[in-house]
KOLNU-331846 format. One record per atom (N, C-alpha, C): x, y, z; residue in one letter; atom name; residue number from 1. Coordinates in Angstrom, 2 decimals, padded with zeros to 5 digits, m for minus. Each point is the difference from the previous one (the first is absolute). Layout:
REM residues N
X:Y:Z:A:CA:NUM
...
//
This chain:
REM residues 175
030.48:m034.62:m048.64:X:N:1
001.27:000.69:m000.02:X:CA:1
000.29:000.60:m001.38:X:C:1
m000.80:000.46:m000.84:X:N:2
000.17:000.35:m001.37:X:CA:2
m000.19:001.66:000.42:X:C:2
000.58:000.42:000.69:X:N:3
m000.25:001.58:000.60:X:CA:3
001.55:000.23:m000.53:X:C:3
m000.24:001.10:m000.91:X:N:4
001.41:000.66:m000.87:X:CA:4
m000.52:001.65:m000.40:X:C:4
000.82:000.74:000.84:X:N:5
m000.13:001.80:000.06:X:CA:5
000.80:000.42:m000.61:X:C:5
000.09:000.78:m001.15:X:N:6
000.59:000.76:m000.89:X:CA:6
000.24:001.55:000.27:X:C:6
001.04:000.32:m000.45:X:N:7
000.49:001.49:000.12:X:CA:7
000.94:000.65:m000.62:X:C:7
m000.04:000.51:m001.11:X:N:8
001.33:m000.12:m001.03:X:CA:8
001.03:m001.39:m000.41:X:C:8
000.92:000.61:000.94:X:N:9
001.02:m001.15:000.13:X:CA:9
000.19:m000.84:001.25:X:C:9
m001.35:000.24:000.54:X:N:10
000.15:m001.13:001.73:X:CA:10
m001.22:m001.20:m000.45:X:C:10
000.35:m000.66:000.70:X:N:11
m001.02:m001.08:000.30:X:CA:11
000.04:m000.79:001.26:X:C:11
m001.16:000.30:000.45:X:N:12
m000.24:m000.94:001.07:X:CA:12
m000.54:m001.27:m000.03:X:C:12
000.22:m001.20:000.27:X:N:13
m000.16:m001.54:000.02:X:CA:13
m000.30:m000.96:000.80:X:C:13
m000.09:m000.74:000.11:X:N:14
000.05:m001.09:001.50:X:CA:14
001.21:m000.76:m001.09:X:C:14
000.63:m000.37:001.74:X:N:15
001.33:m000.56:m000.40:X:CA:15
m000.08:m001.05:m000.53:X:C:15
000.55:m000.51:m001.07:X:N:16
m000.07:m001.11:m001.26:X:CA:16
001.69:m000.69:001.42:X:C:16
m000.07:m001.89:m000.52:X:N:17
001.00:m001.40:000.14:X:CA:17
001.24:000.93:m000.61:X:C:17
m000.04:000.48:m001.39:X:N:18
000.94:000.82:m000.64:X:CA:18
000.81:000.95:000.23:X:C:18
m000.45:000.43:000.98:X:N:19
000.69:001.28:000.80:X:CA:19
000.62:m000.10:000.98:X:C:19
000.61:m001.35:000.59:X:N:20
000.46:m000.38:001.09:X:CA:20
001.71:000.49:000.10:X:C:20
000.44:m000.23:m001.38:X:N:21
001.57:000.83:m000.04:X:CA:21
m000.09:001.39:000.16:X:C:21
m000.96:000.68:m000.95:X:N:22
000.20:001.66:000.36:X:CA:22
m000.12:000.31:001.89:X:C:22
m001.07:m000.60:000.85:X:N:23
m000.23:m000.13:000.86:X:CA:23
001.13:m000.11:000.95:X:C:23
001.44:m001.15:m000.34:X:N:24
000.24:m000.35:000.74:X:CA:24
001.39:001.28:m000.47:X:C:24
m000.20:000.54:m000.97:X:N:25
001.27:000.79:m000.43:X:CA:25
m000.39:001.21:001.08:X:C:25
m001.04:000.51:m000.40:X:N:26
m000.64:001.31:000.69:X:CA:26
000.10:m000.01:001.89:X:C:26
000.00:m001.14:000.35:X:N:27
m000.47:m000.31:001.05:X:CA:27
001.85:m000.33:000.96:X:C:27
000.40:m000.06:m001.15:X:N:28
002.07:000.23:001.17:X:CA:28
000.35:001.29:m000.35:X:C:28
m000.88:000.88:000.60:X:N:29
000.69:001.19:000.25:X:CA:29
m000.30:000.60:001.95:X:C:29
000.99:000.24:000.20:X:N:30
m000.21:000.45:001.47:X:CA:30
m000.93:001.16:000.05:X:C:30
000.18:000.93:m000.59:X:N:31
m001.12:001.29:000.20:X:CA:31
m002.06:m000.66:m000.27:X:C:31
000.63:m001.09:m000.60:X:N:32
m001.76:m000.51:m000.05:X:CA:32
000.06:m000.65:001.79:X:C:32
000.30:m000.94:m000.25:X:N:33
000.41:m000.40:001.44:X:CA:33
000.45:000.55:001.67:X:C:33
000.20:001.31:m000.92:X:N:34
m000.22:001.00:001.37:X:CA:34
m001.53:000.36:000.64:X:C:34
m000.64:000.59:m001.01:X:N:35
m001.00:000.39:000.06:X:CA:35
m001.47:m000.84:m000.03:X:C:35
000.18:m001.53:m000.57:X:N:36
m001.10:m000.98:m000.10:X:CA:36
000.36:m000.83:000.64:X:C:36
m001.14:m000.99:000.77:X:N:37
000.14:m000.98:000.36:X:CA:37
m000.19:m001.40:m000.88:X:C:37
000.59:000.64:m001.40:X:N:38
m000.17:m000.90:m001.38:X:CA:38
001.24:m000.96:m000.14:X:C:38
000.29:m001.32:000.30:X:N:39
000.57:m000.52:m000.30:X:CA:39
000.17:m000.89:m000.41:X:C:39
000.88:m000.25:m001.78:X:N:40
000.30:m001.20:m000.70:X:CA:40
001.37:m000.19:m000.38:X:C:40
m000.09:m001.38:000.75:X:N:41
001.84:m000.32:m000.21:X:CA:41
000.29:m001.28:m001.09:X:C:41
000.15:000.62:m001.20:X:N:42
000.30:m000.39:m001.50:X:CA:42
m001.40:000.10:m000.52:X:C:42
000.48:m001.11:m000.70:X:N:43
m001.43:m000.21:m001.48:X:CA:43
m001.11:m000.91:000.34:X:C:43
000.67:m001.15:001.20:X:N:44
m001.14:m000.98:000.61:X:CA:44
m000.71:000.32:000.44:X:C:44
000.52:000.96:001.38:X:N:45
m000.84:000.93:001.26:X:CA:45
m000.98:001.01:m001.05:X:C:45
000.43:000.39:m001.45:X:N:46
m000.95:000.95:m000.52:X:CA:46
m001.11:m000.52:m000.57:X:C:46
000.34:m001.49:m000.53:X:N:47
m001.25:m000.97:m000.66:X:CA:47
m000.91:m000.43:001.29:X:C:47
000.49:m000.14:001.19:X:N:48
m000.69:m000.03:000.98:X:CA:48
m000.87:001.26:000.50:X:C:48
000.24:001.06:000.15:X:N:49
m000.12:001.40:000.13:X:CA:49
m001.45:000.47:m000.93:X:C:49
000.42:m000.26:m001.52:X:N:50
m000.73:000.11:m000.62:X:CA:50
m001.52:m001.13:000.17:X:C:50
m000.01:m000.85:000.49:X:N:51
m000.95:m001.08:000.09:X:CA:51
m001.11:000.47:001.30:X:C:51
000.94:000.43:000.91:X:N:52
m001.07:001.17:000.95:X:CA:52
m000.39:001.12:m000.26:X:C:52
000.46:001.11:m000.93:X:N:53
m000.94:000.52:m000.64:X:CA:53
m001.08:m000.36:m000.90:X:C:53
000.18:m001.30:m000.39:X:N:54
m000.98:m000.35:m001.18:X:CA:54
m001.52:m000.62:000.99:X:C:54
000.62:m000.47:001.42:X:N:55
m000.81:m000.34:000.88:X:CA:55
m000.60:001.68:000.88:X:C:55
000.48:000.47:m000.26:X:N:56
m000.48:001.39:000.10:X:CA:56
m001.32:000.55:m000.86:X:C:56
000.05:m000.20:m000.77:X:N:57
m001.01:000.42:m001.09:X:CA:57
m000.92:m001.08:000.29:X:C:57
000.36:m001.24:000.35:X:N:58
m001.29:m001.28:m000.40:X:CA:58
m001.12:000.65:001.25:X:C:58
000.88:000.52:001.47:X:N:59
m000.77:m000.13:001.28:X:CA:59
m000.77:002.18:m000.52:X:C:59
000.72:000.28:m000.80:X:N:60
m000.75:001.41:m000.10:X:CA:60
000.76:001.01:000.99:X:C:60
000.84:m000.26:001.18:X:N:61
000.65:000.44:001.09:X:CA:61
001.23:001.08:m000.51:X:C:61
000.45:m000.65:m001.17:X:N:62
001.55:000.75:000.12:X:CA:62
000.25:m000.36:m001.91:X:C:62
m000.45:001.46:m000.31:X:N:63
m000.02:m000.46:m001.70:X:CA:63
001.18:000.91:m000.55:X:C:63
001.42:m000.58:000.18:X:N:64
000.78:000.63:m000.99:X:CA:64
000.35:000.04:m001.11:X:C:64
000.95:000.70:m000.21:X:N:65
000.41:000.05:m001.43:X:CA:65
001.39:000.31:m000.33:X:C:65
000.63:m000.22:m000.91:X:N:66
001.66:000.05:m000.50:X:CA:66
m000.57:001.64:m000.61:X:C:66
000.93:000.59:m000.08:X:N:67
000.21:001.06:m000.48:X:CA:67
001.21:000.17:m001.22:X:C:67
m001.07:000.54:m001.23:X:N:68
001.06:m000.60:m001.25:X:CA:68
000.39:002.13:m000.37:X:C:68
000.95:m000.34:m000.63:X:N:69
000.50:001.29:m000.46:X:CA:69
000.53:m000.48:m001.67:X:C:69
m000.76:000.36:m000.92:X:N:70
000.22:m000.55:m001.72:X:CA:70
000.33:m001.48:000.13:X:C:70
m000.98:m000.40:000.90:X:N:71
000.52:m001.64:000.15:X:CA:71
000.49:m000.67:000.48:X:C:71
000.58:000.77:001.27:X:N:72
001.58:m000.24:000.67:X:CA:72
m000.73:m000.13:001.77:X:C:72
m000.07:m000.84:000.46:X:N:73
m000.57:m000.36:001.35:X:CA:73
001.48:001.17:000.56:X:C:73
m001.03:000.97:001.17:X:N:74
001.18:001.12:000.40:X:CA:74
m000.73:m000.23:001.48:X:C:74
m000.87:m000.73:000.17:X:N:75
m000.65:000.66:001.68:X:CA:75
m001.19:m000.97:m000.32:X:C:75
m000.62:000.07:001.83:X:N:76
m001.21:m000.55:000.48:X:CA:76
m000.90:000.95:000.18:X:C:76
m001.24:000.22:000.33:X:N:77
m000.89:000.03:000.47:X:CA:77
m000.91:m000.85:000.26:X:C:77
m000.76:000.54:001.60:X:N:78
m001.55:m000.75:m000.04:X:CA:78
m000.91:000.50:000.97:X:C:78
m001.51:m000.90:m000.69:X:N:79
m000.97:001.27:001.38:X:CA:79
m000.43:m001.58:000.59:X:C:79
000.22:000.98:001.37:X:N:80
m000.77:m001.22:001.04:X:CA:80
m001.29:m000.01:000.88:X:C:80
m000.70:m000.78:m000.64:X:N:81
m001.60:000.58:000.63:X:CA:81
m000.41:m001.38:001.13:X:C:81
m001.09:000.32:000.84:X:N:82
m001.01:m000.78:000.42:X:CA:82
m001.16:m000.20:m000.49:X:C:82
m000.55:m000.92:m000.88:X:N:83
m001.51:m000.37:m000.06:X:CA:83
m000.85:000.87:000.70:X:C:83
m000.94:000.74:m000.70:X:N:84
m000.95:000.51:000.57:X:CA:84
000.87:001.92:000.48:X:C:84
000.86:000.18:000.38:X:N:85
000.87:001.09:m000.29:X:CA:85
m000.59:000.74:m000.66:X:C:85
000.05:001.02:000.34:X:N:86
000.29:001.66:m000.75:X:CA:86
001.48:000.89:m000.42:X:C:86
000.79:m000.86:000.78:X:N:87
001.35:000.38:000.17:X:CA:87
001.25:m000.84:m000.15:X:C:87
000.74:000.61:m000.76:X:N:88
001.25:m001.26:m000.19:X:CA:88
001.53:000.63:m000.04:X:C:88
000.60:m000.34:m000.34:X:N:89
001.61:m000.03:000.38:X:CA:89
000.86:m000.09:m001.02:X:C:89
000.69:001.08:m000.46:X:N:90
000.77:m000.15:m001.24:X:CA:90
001.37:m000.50:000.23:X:C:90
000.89:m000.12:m000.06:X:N:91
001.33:m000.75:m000.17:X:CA:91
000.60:000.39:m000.77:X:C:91
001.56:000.44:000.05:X:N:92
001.03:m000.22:m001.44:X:CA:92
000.60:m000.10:000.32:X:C:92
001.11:m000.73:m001.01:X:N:93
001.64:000.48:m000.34:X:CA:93
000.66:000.07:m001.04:X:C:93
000.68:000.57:m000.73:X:N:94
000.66:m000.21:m000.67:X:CA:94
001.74:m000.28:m000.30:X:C:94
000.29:m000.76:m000.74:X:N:95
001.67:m000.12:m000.20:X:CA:95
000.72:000.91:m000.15:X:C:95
001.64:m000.11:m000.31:X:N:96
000.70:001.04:m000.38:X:CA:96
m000.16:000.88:m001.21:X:C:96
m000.14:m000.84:m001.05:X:N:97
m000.27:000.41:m000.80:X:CA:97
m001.15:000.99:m000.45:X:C:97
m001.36:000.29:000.71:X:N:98
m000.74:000.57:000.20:X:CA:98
000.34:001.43:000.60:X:C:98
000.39:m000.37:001.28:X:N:99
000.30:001.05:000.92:X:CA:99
000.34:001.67:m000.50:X:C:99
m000.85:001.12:000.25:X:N:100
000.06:001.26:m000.30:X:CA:100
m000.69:m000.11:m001.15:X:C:100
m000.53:m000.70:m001.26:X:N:101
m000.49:000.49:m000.98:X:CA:101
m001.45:m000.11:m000.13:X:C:101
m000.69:000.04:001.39:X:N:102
m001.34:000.26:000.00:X:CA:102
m001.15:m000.97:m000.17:X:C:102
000.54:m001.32:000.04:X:N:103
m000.42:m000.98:m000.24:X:CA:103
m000.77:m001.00:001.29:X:C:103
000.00:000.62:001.06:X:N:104
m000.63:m000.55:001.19:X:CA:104
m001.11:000.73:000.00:X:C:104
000.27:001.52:m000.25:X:N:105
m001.19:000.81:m000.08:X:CA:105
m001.06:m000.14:m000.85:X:C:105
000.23:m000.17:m001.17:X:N:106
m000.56:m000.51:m001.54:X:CA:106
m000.93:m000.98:000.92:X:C:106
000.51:m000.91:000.32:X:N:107
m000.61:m001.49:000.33:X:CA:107
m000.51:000.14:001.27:X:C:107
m000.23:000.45:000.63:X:N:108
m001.05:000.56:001.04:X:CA:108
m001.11:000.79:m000.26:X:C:108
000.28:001.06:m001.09:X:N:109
m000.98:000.75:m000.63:X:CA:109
m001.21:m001.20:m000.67:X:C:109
001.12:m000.59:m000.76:X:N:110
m000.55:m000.99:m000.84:X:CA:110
m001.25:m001.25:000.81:X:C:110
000.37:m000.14:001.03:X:N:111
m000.21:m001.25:000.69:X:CA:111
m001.61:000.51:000.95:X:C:111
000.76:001.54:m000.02:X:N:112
m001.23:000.49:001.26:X:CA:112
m001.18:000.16:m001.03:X:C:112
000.07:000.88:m000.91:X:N:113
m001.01:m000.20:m001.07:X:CA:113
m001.06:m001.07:000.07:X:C:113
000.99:m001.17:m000.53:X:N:114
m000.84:m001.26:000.02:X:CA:114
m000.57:m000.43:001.25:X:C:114
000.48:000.47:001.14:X:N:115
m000.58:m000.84:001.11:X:CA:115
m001.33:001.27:000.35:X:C:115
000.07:001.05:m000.24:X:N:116
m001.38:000.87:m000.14:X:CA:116
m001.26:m000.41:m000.76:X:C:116
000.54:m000.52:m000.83:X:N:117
m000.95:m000.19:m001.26:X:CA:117
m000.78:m001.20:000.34:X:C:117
m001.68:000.79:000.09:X:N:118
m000.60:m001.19:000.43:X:CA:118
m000.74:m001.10:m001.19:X:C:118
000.18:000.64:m001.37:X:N:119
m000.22:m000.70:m000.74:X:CA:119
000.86:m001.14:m000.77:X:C:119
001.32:000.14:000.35:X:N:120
001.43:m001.17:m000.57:X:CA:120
000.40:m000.09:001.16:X:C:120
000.19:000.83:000.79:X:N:121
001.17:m000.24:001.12:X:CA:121
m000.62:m001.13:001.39:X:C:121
000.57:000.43:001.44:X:N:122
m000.30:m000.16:000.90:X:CA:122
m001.30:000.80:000.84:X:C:122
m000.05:000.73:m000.76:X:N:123
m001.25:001.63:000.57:X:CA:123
000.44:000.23:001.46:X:C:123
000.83:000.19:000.25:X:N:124
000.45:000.64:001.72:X:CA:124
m000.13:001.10:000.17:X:C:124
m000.66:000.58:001.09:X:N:125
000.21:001.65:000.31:X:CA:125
000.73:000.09:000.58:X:C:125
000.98:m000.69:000.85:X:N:126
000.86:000.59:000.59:X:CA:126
001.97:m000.78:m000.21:X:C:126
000.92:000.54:m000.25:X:N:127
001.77:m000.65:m000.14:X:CA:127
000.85:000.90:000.90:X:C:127
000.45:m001.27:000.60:X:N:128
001.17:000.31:000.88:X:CA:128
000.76:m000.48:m000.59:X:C:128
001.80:000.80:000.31:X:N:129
001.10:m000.14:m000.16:X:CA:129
000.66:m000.03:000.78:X:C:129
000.96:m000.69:000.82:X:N:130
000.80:m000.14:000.93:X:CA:130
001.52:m000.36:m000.07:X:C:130
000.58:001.24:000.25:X:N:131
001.36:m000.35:m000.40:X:CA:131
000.94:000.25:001.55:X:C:131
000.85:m000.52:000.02:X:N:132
001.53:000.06:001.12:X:CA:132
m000.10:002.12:m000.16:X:C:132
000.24:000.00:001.20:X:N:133
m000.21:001.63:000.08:X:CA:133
001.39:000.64:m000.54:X:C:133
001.34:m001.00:000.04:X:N:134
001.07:000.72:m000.18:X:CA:134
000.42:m000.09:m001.28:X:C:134
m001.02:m000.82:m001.27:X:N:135
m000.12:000.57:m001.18:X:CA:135
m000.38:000.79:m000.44:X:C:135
000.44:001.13:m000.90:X:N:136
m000.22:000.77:m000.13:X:CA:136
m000.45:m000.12:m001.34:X:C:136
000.40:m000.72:m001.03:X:N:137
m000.69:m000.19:m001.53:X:CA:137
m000.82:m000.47:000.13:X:C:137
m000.50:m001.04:000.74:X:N:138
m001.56:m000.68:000.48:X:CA:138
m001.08:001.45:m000.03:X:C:138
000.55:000.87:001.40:X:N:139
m001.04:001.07:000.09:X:CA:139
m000.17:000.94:m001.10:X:C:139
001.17:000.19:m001.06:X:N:140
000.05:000.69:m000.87:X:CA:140
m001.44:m000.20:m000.96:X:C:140
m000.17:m001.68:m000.17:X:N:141
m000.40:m000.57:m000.78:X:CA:141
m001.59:m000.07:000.14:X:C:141
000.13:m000.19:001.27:X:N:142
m001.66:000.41:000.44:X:CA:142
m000.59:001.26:000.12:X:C:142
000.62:000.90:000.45:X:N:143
m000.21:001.28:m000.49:X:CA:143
m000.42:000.36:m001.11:X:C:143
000.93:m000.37:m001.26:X:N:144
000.11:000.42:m001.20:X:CA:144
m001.29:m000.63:m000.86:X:C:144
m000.52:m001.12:000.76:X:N:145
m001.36:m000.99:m000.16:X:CA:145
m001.16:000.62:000.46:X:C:145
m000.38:000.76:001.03:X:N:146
m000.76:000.84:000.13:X:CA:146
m000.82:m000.86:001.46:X:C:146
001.37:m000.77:000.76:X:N:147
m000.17:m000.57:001.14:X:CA:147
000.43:000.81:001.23:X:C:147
m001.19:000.25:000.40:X:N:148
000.31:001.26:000.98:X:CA:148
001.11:m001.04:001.86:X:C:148
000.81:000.77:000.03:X:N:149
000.76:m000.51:001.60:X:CA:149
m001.21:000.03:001.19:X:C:149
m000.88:m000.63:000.53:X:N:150
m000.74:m000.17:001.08:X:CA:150
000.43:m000.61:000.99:X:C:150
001.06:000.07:000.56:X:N:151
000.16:m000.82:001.20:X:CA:151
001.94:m000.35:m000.20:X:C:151
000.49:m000.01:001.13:X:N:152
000.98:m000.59:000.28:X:CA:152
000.02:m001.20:000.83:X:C:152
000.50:m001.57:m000.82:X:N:153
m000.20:m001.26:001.45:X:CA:153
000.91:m000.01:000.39:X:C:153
m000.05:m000.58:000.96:X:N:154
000.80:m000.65:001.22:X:CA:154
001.15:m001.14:m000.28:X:C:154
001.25:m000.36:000.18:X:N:155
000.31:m001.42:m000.74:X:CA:155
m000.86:m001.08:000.37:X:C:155
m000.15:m000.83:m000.59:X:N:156
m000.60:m001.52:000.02:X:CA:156
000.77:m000.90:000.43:X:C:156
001.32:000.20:000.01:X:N:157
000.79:m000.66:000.89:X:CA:157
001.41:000.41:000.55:X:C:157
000.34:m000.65:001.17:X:N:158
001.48:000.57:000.24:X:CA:158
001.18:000.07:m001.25:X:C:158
000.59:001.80:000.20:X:N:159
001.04:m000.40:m001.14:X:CA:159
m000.64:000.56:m001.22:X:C:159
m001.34:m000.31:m000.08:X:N:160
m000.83:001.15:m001.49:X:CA:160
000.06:001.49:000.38:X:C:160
000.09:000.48:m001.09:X:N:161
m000.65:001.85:000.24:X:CA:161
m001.09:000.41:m000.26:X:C:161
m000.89:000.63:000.38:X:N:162
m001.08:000.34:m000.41:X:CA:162
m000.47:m000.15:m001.48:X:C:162
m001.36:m000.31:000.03:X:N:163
m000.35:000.08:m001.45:X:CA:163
m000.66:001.62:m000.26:X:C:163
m000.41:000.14:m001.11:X:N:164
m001.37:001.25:m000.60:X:CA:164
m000.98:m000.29:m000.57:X:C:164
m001.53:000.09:000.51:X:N:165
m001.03:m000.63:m000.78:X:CA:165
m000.22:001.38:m000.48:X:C:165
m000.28:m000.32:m001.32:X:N:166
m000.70:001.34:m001.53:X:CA:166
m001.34:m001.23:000.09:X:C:166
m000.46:001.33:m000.60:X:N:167
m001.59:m000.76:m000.37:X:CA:167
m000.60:000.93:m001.25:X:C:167
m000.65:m000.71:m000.69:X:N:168
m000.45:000.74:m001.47:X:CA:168
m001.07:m000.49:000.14:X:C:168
m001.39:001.02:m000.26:X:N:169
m001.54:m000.21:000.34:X:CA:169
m000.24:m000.26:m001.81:X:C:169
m000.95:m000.74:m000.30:X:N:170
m000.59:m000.01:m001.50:X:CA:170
m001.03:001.26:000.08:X:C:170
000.37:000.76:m001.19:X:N:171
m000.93:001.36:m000.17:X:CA:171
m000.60:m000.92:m001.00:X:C:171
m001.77:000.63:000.54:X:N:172
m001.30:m000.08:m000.46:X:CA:172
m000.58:000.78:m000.40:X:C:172
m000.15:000.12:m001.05:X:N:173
m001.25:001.46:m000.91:X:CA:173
m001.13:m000.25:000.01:X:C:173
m000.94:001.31:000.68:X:N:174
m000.97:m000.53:m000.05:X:CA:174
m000.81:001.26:m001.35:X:C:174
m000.72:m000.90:m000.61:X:N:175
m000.99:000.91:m001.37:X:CA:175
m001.52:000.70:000.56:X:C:175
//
């Protein structure tokens, strides 16, 4: 878990015991809670929270990360793969404080990079993104990532709205 991505003023991390207040600050806002099925209720549920991502990284399945802005935990990300995979699954969110200043995008750019890269990263050729269809900053965001819209789903359950799978291929040069 010593995987730390740099970018000016972002950083991507795996979530540190330490981060369980920003977590649980970020995490009582309804507009996150609209849109994720992310939920932590206070600082306990976030020290708990945080302990399954850290079990995330041990199994290789689901390797996230806090999303720092000059230091300041503002958002999640994470990619979710299968063993043996070519293909994996990006994730975000970010808090209020984030919101509009480009900072989900940053950290997707950031994240997809690394999961291309077959020499540090994950080496995947292929990322999906899947967001609630009636967000509209989600799709903004994948777009603006260079995650093309392939598909409209179906809900997954009564009462959901459709999702949007984007998918971003790893470009290969050949010499």
């Amino acid at each position: 878990m010593n995987v730390k991505l740099d970018s000016a003023d972002l950083t991507l991390r795996p979530w540190e015991p330490g981060d369980a207040e920003a977590l649980a600050v970020l995490a009582d806002d309804e507009e996150l809670r609209r849109w994720t099925s992310h939920r932590v209720a206070g600082p306990h549920d976030a020290v708990r929270w945080i302990a399954m991502q850290e079990a995330g990284w041990k199994s290789g399945e689901r390797l996230s990360f806090a999303v720092l802005v000059t230091g300041k935990v503002m958002g999640h990300i994470v990619l979710k793969r299968s063993e043996g995979e070519a293909c994996g699954e990006v994730g975000y969110w970010t808090g209020a404080p984030a919101r509009g200043l480009g900072v989900a995008s940053r950290a997707v750019e950031l994240l997809t990079g690394w999961a291309f890269d077959t020499g540090t990263g994950a080496g995947l050729s292929r990322l999906e993104l899947i967001h609630n269809a009636g967000n509209p900053a989600s799709c903004r965001v994948a777009q603006k990532t260079g995650y093309v819209l392939e598909r409209v789903l179906p809900p997954r359950a009564r009462n959901e709205a459709e999702g949007h799978l984007h998918a971003r291929e790893r470009v290969t040069t050949r010499h």
